[in-house]
N, C-alpha and C positions, 0 to 999 in steps of 0.2 A: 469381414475383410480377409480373404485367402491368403492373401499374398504376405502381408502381415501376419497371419497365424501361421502361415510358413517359415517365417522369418523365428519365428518367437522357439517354433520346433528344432529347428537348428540350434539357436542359441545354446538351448537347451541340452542337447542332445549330441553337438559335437565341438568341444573343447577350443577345439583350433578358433574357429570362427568366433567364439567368444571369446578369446584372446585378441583376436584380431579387433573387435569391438569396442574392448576396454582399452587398448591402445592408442583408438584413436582418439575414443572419447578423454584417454590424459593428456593427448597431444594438442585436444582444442583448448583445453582448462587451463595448460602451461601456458599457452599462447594469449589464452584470454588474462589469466594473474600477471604475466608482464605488462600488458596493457595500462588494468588499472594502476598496477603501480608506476608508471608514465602520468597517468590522468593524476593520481595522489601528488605527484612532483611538479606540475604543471597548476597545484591550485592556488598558487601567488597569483599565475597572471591572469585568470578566471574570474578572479573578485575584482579585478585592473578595468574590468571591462563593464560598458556603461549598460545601465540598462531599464526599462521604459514605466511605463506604469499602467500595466495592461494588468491584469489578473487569468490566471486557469485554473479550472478543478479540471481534474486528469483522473482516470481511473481505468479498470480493464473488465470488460462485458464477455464472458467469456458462456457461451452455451444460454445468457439469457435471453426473455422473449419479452413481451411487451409489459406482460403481469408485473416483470421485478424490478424493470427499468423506470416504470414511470413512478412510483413513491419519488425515486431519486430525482429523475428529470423535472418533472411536474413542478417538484416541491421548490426546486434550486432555480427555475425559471420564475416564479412565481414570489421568492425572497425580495427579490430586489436586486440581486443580483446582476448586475450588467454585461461581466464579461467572458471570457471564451472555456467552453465545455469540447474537450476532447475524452475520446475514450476510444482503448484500445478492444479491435472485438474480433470474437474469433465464436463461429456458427452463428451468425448472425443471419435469418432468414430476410425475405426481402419485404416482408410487410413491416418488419422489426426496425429496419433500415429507414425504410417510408416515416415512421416513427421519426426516430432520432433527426432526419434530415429535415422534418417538420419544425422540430424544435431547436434549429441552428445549433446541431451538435456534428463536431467534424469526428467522423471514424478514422481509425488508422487500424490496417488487421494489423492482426497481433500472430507473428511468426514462430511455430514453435519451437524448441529447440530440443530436438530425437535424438542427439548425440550427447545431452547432460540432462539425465533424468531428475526428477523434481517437481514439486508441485507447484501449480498455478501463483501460488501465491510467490511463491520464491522467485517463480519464473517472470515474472511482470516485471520484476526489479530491473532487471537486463533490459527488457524493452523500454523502460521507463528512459531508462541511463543512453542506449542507443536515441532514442527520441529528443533529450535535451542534447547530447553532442551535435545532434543533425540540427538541433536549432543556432548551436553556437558555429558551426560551419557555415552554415546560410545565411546569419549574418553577416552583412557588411563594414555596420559601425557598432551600433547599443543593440543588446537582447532585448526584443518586444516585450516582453512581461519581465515584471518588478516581483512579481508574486504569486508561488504554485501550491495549489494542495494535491497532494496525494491522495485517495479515499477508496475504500470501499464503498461499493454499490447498490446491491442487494439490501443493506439492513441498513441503509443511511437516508436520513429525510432533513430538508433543511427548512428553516424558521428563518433567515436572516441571510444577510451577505455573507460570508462565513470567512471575508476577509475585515470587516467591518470596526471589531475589535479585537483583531488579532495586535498582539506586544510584537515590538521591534526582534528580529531577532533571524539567522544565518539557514537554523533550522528548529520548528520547535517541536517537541514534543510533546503531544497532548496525556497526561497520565490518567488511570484508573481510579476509580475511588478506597482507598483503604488496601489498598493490596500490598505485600513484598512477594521478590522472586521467589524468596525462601517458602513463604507461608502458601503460597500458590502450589497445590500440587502441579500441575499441569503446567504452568511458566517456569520450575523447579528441573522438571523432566526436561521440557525441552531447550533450557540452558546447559544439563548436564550433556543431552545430545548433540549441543553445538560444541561445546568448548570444553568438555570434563566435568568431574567431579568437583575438582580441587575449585576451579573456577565458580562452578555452581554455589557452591558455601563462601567463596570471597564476595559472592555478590548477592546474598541472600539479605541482607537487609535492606537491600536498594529497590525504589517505588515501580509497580510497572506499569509502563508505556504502550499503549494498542499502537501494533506496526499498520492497523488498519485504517489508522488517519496523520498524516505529517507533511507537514508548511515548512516553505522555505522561500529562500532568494534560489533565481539557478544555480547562481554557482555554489552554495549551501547545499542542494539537492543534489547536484552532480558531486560532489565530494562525499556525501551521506551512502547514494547509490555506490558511488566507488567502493566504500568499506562494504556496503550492504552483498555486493558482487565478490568481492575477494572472499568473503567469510563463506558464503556460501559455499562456492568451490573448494573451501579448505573443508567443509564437512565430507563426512562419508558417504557417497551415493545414496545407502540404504536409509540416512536419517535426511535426510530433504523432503522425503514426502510426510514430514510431520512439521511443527511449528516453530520449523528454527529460526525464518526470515522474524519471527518476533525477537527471538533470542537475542540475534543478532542487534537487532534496532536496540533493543535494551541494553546490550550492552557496550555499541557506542554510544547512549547516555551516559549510562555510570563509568565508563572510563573516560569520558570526556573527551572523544578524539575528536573534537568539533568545533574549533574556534567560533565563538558567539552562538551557540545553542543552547535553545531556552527551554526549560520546562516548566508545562504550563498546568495548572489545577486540572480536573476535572469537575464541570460544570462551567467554566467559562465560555469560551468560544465552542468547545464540545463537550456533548455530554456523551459519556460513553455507559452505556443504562447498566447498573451493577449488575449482578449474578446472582445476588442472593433474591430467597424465594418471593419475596415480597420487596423489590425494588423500590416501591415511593412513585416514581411519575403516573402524572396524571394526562390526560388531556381534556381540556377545558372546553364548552358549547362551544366556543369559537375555531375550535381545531386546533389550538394553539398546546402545545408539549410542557410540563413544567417538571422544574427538578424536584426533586424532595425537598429542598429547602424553598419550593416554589418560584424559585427563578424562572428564566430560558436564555439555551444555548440556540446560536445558530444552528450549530449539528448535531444531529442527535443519533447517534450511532448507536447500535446492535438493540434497533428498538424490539427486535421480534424477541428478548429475552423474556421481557413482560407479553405472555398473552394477549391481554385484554386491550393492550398500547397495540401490536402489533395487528390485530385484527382491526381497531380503529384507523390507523395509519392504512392500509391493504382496502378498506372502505372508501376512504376520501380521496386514496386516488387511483381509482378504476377507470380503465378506457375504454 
């Protein structure tokens, strides 16, 4: 891309222009932190409002092709599951599309945003939040869905309706098995890169939470995204393209900014597959996923940790 590596040669190379750049991009950041904090102040009348009993799983498909999609799609169509699958996609080719539209999944691209650098993961958050206000504008009287999950795509396969037994609750949070922030090298770092040091060790003994799966009501979600957006923008440019958007989500758990937010085991409605080297799950003749304590979750997330799980999973749903 010329044009682009032209752009980048400047930046680089003459002072002004990169001034001018970081200008604007503080000018959109200001302008986006007033916002949310309007949407924060506004979420009395948010909860006021009626709303239906549709369900969504939401997620953002970004550069995938058919290979990664269909575990997800396949799996979640095939639960039981009845109701509506949106996903945000950005390079999506058009056989991929053919795909998706097959399987009564509505796209929405996913726009990026070149004037606040950040990673994808960070970056959904925004689209996620712009996406329910556009639902709460275009309603007339009650919000169509009662009930959203958030999810990652790639390493997520579902077993079940994955709203089925989910607990009562504004927003929940699915947590990890055996983890603290503290004990986590890597959720450790990237709390000290959201918020400090000092903060890192006041919340080192609190459980963590995978930002790569979380359920709510809308206006639960849009209040979550809220903080999830401000925090972001309060980080430093340079540390965005690491794992703050977890940070963050962690730690609106452990401060509790969340009126009616639940946290939930791991292993119940999701299983988020541990890290260590011998994890426990199995999967059974039947294709069926089990925990280490031989349960099953509807969801079964970051199955590719395990090998032998992920190759199984990557087998049974080939298209």
């Amino acid at each position: 891309m010329p044009l682009l590596n032209d752009l980048r040669a400047r930046l680089r190379f003459d002072p002004l222009a990169a001034r001018r750049v970081e200008e604007g991009r503080q000018k959109v950041e200001d302008r986006l932190l007033r916002e949310v904090d309007r949407l924060l102040a506004e979420a009395p009348a948010r909860r006021a409002r009626a709303t239906g009993t549709r369900d969504l799983v939401m997620g953002l498909a970004a550069n995938y092709g058919i290979p990664e999609l269909a575990p997800f799609v396949l799996s979640l169509r095939q639960s039981g599951y009845a109701g509506d699958i949106v996903l945000l996609t950005y390079g999506c080719d058009s056989s991929t599309a053919a795909f998706l539209r097959a399987h009564r999944v509505r796209m929405v691209p996913f726009t990026g945003l070149s004037a606040m650098p950040m990673s994808m993961n960070s970056a959904r958050m925004f689209r996620y939040l712009d996406w329910l206000l556009e639902l709460y504008l275009n309603a007339p009287d009650a919000i169509e869905y009662g009930r959203i999950l958030l999810t990652d795509i790639r390493d997520v396969v579902f077993q079940g309706d994955p709203f089925k037994r989910a607990p009562q609750g504004r927003v929940l949070f699915f947590l990890e098995t055996d983890r603290t922030i503290g004990a986590c090298p890597i959720n450790g770092d990237w709390m000290a890169r959201a918020y400090g040091p000092t903060v890192a060790g006041e919340l080192a003994q609190q459980p963590v939470s995978c930002a790569g799966t979380v359920m709510g009501t809308p206006d639960g979600l849009v209040e979550y995204l809220a903080h999830m957006v401000r925090d972001i923008l309060r980080v430093h440019p340079q540390h965005r393209f690491s794992g703050v958007d977890q940070a963050i989500h962690n730690h609106i758990l452990a401060r509790q900014l969340i009126d009616g937010a639940v946290a939930v085991r791991n292993g119940g409605v999701v299983m988020t597959v541990p890290s260590s080297d011998e994890p426990g799950m199995r999967m059974l003749a039947d294709g069926a996923i089990t925990n280490p304590d031989g349960s099953r979750s509807e969801v079964v997330h970051q199955y590719d940790r395990d090998r032998d799980l992920n190759a199984a999973v990557l087998a049974r749903y080939q298209v």
